[in-house]
BAFI-3210 file (N, C-alpha, C; in Angstrom, 3 decimals, decimal comma, padded with zeros to 6 digits):
// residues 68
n [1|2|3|4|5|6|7|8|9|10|11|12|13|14|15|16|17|18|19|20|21|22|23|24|25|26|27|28|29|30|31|32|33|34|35|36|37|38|39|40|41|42|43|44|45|46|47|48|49|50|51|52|53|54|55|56|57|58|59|60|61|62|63|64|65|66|67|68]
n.u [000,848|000,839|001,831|000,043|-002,055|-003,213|-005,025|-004,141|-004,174|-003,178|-000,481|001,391|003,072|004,968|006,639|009,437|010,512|010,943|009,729|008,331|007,156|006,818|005,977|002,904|-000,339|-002,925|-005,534|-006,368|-008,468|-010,363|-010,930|-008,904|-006,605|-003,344|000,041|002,820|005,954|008,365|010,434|009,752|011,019|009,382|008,660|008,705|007,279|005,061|006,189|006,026|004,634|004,919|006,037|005,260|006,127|004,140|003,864|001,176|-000,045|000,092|-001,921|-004,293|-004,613|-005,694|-007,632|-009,509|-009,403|-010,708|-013,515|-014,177]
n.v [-001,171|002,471|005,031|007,411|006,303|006,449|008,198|011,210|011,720|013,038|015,612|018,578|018,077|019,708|018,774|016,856|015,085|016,336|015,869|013,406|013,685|011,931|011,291|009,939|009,330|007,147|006,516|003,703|003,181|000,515|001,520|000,578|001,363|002,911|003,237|005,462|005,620|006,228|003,031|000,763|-001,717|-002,949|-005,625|-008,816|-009,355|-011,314|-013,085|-010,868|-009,213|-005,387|-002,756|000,374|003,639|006,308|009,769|011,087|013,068|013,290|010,667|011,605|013,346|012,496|011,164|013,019|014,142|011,888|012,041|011,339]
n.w [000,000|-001,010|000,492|-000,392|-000,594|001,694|004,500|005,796|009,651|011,272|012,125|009,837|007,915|008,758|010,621|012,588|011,506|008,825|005,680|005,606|008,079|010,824|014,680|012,995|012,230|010,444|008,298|006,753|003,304|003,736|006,511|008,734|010,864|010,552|011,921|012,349|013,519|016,578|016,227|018,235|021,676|023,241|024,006|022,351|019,324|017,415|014,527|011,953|012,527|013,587|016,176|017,394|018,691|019,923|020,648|023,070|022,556|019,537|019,411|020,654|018,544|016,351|017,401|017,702|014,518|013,951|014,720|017,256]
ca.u [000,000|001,331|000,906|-000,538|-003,533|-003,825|-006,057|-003,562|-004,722|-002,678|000,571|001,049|004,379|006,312|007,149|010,729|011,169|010,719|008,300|007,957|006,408|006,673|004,714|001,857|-001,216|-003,467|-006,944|-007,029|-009,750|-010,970|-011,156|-008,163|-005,070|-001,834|000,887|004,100|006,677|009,963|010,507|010,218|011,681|008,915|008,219|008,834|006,502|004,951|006,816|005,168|004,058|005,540|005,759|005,750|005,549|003,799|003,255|-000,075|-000,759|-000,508|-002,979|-005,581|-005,052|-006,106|-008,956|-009,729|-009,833|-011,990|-014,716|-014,449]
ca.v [000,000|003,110|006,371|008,527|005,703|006,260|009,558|011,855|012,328|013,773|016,506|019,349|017,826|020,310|017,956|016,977|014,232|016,568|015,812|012,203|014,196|011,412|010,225|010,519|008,575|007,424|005,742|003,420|003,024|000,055|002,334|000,766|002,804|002,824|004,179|005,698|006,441|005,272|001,698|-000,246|-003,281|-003,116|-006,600|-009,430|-009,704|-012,534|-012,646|-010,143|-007,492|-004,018|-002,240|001,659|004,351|007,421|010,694|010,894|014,257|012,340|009,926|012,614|014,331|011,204|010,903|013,982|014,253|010,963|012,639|009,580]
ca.w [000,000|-000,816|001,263|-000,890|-000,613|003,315|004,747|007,038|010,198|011,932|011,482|008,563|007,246|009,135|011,956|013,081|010,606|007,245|004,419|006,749|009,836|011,888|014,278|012,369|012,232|008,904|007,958|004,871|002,330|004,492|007,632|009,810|011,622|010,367|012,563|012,048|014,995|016,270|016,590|019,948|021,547|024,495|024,134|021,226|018,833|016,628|013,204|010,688|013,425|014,220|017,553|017,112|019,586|019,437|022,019|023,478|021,483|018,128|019,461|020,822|017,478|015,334|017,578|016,880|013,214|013,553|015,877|018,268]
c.u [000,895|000,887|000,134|-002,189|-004,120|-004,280|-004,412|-004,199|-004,358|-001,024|000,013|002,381|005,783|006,911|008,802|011,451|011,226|009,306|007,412|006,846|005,965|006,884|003,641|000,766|-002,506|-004,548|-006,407|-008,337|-010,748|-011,396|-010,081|-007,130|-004,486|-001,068|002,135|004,777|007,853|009,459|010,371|010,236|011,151|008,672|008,418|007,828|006,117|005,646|005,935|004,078|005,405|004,979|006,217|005,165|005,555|003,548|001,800|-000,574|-001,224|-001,655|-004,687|-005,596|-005,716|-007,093|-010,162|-010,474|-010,365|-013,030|-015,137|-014,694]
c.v [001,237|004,425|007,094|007,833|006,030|008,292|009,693|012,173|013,083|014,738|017,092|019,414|019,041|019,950|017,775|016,228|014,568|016,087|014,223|012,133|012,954|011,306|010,806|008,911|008,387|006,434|005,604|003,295|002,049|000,488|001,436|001,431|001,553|003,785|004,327|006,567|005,501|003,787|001,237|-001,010|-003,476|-004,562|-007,696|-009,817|-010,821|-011,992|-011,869|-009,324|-006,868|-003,495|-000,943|002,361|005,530|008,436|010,391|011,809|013,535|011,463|010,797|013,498|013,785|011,341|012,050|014,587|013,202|011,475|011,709|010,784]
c.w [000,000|000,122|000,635|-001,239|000,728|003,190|006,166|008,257|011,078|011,471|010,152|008,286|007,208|010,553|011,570|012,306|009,286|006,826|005,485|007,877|010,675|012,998|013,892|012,576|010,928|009,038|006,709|004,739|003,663|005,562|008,878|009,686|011,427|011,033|012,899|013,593|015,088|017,075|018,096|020,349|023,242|025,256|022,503|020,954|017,982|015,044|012,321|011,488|014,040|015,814|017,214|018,814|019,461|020,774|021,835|022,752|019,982|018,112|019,747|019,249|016,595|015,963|017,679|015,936|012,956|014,021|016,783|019,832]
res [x|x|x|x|x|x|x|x|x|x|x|x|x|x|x|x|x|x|x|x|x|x|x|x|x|x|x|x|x|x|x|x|x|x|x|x|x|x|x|x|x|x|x|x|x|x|x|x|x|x|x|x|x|x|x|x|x|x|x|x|x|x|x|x|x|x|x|x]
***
């Protein structure tokens, strides 16, 4: 999937990481979250899952621009 298929929901691509602005948070077409942030090694996961971690702002901002 490329990005430019996922909905932004959060940042205005003048965050800390450049054009990247990550962490950021995204809705696909289907309607689940995708979420970008730095890596973390909180716990080992099952093969073919990620562990990201994001501030709490990024998460209130996603929920947010969903109207949850």
């Amino acid at each position: 999937m490329a990005r430019e298929e996922l909905t932004r929901l959060t940042g205005n691509g003048n965050g800390t990481c450049g054009e990247d602005d990550c962490p950021n948070v995204y809705r696909t077409a289907s309607g689940s979250i995708v979420v970008q942030g730095d890596v973390s090694g909180a716990f080992t996961l099952p093969q073919g899952e990620g562990l990201v971690e994001i501030p709490e702002s990024v998460l209130r901002e996603a929920v947010r621009a969903l109207g949850w």
